[in-house]
MMTF fields as JSON, N, C-alpha, C and O atoms, coordinates in Angstrom:
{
  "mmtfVersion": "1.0.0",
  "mmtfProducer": "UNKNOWN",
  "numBonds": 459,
  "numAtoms": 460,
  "numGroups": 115,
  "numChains": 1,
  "numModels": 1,
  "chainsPerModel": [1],
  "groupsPerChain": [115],
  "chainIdList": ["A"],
  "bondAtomList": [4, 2, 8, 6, 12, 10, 16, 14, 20, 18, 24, 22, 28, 26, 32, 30, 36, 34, 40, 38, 44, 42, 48, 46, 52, 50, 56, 54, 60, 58, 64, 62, 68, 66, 72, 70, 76, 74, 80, 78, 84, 82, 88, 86, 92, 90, 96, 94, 100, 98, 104, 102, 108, 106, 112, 110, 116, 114, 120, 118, 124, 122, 128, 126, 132, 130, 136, 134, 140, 138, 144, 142, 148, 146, 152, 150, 156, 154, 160, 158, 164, 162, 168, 166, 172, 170, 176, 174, 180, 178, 184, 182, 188, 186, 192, 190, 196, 194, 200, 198, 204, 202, 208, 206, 212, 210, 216, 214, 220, 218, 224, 222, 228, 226, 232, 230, 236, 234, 240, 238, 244, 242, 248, 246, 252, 250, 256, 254, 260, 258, 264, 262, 268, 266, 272, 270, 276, 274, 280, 278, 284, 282, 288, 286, 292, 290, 296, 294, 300, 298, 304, 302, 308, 306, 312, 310, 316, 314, 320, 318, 324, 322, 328, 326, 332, 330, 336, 334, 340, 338, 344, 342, 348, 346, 352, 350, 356, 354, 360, 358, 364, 362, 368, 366, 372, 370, 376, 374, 380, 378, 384, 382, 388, 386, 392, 390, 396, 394, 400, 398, 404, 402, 408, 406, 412, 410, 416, 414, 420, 418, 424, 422, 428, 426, 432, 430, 436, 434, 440, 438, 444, 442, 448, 446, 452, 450, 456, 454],
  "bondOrderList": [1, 1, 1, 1, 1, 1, 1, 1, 1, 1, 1, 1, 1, 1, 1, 1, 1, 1, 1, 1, 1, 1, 1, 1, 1, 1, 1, 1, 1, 1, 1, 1, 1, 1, 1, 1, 1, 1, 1, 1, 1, 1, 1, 1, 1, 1, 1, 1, 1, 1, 1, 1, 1, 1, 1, 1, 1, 1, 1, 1, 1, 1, 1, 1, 1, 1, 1, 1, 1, 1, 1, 1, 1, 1, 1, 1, 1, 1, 1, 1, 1, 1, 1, 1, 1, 1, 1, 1, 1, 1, 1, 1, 1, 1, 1, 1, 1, 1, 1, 1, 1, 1, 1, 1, 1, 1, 1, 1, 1, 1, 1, 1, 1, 1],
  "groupList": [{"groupName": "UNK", "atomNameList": ["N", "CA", "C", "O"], "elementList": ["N", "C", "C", "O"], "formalChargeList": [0, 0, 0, 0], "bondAtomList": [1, 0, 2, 1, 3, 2], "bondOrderList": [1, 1, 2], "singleLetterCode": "X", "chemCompType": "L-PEPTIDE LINKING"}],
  "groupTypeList": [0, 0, 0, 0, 0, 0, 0, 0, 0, 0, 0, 0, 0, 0, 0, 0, 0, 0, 0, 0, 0, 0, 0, 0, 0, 0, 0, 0, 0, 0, 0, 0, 0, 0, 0, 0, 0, 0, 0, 0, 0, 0, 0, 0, 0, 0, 0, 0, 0, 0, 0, 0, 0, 0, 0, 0, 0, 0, 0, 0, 0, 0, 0, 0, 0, 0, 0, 0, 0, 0, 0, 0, 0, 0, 0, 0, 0, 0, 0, 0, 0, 0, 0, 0, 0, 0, 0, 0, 0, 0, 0, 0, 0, 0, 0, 0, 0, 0, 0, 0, 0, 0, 0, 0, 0, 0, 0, 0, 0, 0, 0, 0, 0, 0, 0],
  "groupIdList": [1, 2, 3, 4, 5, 6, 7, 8, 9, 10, 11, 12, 13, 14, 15, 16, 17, 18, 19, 20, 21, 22, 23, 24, 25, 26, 27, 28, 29, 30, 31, 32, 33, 34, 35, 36, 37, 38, 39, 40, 41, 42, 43, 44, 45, 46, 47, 48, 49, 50, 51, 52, 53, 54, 55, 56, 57, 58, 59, 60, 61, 62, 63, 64, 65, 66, 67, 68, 69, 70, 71, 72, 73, 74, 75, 76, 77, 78, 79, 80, 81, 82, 83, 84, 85, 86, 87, 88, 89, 90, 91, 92, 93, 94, 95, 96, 97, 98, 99, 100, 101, 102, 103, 104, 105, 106, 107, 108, 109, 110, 111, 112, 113, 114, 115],
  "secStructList": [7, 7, 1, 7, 7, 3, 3, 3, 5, 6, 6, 5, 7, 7, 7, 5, 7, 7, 1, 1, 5, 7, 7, 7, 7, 7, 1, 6, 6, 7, 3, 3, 3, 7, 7, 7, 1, 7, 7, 7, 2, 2, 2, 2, 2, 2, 6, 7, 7, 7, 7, 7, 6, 6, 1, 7, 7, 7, 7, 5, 2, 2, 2, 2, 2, 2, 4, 4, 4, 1, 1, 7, 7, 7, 7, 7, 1, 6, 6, 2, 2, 2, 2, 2, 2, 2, 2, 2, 2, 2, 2, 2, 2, 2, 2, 2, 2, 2, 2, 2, 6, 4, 4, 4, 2, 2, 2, 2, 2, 2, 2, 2, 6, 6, 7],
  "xCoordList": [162.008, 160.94, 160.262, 161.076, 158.842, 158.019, 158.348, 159.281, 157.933, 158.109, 157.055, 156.94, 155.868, 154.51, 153.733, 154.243, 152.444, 151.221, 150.26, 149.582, 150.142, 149.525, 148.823, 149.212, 147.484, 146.342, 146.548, 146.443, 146.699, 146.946, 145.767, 144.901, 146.079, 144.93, 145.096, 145.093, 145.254, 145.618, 144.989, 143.763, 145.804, 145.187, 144.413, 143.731, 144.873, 144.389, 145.69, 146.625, 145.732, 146.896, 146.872, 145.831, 148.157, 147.847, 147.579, 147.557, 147.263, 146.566, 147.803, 148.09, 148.444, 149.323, 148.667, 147.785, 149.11, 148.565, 149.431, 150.529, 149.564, 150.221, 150.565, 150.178, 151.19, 151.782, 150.44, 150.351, 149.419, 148.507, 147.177, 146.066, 147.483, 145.932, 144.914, 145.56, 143.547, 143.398, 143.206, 143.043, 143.19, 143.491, 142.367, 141.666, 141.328, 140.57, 140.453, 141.478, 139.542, 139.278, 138.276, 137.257, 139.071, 138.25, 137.543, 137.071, 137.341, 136.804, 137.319, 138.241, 136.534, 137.137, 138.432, 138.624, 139.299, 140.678, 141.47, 142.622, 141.104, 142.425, 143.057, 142.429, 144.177, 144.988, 145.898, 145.955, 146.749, 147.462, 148.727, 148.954, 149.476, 150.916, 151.661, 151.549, 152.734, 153.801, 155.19, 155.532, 155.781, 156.593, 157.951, 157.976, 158.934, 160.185, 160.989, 161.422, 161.421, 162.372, 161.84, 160.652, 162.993, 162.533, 162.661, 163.858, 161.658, 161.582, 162.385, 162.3, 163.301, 163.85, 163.407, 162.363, 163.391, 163.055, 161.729, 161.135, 161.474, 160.379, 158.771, 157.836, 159.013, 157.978, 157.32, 156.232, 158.734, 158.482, 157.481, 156.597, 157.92, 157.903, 155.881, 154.991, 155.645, 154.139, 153.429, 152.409, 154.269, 153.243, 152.908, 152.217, 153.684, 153.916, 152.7, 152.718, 151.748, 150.633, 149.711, 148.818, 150.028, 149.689, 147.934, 147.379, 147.413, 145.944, 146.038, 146.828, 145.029, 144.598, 143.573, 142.796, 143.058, 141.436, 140.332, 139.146, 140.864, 139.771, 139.43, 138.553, 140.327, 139.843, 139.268, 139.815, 138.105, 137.136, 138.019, 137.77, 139.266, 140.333, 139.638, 139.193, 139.457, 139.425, 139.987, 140.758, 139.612, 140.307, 141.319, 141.796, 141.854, 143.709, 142.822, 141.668, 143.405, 143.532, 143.171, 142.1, 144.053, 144.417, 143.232, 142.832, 142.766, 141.505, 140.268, 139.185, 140.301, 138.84, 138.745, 137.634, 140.235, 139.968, 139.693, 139.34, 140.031, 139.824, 138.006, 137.379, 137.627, 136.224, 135.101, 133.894, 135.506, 135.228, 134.97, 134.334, 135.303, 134.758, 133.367, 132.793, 133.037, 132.273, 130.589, 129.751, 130.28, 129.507, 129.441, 130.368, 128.109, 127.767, 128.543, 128.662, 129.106, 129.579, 128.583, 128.523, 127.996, 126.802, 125.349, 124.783, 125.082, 123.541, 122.505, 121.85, 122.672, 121.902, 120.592, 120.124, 119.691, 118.797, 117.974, 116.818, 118.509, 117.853, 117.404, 116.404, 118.664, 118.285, 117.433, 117.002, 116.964, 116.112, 114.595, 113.536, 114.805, 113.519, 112.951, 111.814, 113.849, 113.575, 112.803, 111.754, 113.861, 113.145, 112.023, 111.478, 111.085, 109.988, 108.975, 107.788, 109.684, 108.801, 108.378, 107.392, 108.996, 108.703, 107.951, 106.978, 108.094, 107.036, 105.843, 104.868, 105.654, 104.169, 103.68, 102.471, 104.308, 103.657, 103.453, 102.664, 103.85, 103.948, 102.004, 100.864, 102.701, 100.946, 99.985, 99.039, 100.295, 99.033, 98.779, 97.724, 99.545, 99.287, 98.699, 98.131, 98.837, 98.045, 96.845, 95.915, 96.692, 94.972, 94.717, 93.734, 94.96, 94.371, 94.034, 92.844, 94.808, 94.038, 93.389, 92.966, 93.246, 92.246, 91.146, 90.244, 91.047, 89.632, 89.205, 87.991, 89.789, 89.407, 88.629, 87.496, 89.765, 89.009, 87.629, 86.748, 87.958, 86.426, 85.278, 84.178, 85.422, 83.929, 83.996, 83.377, 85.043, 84.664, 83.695, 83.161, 82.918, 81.693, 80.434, 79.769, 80.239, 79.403, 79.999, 79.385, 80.896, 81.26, 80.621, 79.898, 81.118, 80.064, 79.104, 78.641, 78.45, 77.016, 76.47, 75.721, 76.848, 76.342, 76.546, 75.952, 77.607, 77.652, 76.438, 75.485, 76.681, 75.514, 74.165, 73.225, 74.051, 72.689, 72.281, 71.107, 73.122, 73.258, 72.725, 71.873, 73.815, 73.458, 71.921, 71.524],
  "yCoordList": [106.462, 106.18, 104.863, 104.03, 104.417, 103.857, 102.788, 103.064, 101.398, 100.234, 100.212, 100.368, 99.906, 99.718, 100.414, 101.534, 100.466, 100.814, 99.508, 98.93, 99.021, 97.732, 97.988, 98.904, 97.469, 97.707, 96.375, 95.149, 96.829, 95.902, 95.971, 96.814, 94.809, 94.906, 93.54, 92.439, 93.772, 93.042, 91.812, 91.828, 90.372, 89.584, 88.776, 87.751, 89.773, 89.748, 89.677, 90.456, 88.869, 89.236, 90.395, 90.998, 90.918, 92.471, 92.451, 91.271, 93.219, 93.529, 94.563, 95.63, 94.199, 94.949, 95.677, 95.121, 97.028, 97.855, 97.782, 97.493, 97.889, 98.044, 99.657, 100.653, 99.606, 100.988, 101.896, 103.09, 101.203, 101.609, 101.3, 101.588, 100.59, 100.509, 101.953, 102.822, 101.989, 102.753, 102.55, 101.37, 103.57, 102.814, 102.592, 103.017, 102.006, 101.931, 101.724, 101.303, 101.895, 101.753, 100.177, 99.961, 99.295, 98.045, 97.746, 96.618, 98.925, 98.931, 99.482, 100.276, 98.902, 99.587, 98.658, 97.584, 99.419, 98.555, 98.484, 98.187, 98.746, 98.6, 99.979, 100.94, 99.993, 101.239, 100.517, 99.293, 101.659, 101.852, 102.497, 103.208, 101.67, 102.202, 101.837, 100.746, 102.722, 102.712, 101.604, 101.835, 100.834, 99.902, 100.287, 100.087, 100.696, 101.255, 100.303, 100.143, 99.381, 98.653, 97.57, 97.531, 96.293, 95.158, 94.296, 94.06, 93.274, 92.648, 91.27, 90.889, 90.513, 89.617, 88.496, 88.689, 87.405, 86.048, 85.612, 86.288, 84.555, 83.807, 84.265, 84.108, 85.096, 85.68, 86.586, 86.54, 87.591, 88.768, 88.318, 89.039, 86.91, 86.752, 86.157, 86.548, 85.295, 85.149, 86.553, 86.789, 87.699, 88.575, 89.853, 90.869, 89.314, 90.556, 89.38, 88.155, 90.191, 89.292, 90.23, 90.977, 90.109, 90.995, 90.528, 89.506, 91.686, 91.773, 91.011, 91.19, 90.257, 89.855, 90.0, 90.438, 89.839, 89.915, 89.025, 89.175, 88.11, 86.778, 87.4, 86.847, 88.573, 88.979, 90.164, 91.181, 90.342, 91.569, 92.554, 92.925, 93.109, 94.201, 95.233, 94.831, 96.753, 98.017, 97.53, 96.57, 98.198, 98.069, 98.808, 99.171, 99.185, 99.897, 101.062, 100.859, 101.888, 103.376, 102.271, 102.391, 101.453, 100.97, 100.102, 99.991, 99.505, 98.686, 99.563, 99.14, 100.579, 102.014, 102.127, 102.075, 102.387, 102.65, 101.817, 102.207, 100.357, 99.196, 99.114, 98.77, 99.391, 98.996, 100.363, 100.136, 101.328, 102.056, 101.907, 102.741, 101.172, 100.753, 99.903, 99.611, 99.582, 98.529, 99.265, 98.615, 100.64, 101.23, 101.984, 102.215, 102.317, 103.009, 104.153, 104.568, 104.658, 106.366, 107.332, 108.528, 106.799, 107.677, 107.09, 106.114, 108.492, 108.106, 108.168, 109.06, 107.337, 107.57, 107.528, 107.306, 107.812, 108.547, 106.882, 106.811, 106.081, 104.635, 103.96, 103.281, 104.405, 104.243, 105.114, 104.787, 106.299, 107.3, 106.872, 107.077, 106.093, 105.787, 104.226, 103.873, 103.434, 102.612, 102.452, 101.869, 103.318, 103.881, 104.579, 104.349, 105.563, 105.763, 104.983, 105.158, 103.679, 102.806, 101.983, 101.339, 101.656, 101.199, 101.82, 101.232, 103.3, 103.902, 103.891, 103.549, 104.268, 103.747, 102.346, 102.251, 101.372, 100.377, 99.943, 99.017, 100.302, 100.545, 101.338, 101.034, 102.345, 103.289, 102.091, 101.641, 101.664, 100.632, 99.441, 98.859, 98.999, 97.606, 98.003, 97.1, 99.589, 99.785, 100.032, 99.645, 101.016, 101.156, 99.869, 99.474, 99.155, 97.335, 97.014, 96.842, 96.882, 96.051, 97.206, 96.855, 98.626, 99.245, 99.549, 99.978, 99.338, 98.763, 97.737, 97.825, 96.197, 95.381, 95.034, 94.564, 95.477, 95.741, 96.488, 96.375, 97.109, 98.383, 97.424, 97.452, 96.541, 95.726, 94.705, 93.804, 94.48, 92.611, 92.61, 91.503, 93.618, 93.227, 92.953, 91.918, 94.036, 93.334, 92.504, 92.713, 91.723, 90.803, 89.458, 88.584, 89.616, 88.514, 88.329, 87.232, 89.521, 89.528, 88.967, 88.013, 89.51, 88.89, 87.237, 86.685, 86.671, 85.262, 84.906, 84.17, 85.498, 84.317, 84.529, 83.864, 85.699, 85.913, 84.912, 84.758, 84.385, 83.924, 82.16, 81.398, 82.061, 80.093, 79.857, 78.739],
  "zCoordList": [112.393, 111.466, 111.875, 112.275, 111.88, 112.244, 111.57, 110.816, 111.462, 110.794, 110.078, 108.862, 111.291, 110.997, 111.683, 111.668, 112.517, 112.745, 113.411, 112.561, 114.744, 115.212, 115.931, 116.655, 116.235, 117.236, 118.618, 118.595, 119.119, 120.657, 121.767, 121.999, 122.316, 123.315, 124.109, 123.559, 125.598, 126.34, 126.094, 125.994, 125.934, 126.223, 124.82, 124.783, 123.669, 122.558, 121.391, 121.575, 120.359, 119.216, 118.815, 118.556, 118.698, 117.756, 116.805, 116.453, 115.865, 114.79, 113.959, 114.502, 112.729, 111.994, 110.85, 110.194, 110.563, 109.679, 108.504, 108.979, 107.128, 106.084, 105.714, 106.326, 104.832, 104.332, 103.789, 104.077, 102.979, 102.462, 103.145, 102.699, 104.442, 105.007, 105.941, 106.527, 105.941, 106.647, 108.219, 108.527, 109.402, 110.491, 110.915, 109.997, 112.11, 112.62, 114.014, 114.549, 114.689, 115.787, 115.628, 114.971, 116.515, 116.921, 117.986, 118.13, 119.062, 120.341, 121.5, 121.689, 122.255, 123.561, 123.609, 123.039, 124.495, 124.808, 123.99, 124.306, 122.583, 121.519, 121.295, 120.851, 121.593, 121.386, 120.168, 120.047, 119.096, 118.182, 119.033, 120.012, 117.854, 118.222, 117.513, 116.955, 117.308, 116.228, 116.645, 117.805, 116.196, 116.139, 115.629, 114.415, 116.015, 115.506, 115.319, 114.177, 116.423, 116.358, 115.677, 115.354, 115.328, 115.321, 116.023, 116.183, 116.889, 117.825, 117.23, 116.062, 118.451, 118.545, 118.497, 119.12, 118.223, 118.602, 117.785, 116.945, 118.159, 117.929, 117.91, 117.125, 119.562, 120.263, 119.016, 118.441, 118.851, 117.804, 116.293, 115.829, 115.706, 114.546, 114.831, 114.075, 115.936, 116.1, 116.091, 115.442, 117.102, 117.434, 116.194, 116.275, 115.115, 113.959, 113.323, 113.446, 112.668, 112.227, 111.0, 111.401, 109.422, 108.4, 108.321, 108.721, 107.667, 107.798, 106.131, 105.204, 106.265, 104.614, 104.154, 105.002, 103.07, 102.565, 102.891, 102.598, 103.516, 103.877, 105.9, 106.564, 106.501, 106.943, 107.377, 106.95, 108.268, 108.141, 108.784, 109.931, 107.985, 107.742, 106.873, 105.798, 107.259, 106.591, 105.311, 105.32, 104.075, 102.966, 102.938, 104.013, 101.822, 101.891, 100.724, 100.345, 100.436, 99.855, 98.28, 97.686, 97.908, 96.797, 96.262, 95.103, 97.429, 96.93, 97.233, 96.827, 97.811, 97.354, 96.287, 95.757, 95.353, 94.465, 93.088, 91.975, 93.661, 92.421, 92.308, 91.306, 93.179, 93.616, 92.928, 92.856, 92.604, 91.54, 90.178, 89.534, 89.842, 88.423, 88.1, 87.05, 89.842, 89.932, 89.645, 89.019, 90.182, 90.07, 88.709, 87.932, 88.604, 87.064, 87.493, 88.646, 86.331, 86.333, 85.927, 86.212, 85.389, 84.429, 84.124, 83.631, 84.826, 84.428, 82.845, 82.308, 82.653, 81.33, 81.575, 82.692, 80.187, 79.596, 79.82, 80.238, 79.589, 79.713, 80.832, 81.066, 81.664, 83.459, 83.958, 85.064, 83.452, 84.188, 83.631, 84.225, 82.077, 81.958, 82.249, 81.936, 82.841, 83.385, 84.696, 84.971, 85.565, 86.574, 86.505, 87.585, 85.663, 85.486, 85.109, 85.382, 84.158, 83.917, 84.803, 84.447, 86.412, 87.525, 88.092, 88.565, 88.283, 89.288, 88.66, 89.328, 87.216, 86.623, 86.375, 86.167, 86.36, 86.971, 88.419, 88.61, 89.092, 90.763, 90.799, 91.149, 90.232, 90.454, 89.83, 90.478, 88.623, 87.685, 88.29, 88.037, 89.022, 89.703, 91.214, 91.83, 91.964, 92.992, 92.758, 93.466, 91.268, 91.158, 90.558, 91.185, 89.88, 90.091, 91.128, 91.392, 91.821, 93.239, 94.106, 95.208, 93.733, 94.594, 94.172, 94.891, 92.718, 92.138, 92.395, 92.574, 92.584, 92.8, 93.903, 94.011, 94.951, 95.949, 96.507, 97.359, 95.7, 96.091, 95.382, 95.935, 94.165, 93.665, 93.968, 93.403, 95.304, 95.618, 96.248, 96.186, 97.129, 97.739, 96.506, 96.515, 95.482, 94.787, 93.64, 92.594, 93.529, 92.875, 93.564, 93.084, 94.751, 95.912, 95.652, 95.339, 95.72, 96.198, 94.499, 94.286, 93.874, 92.318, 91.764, 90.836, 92.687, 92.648, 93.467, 93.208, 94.335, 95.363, 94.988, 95.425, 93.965, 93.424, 92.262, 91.927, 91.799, 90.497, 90.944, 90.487, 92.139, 92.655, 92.986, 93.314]
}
């Protein structure tokens, strides 16, 4: 039976997977591999190295699912008319300025008639 799950790559620290993490691919050169034994010494205890949240580590099964609550579940009747109330002012503020536009020439021309 496996210990762990570690991404290696020459020349590079390995990378340790948890019970609940998902695996990934980090590039070229990094191969995965399963860890049975436990390594001896000093060497062993640097090169065993746990993933944490402060780094850019895949999330785990466990935190997919904490992160679910974070989004709406449901769409309400309030959000759909919110959103309509954007696209009609979206349309009301384009025909504003495409009226405007269309009488700035004689808006001009009626100032300079006037000086």
């Amino acid at each position: 039976m496996a210990l762990y799950i570690e991404a290696v790559k020459e020349g590079q620290e390995p990378v340790s997977f948890g019970p609940n993490s998902l695996l990934v691919s980090y590039g070229h050169g990094w191969k995965l591999q399963t860890v049975t034994e436990p390594q001896v010494g000093a060497r062993a205890r640097a090169s065993v190295r746990r993933t944490t949240d402060t780094e850019s580590s895949p999330l785990g099964v466990n935190e997919l699912h904490s992160t679910k609550g974070l989004l709406p579940s449901v769409i309400g009747v309030q959000y759909i008319a919110k959103v309509l109330l954007a696209f009609l002012l979206l349309f009301v503020f384009g025909a504003v300025f495409t009226l405007a536009l269309e009488n700035l020439p004689r808006f001009l021309i009626f100032i300079n008639s006037s000086i």
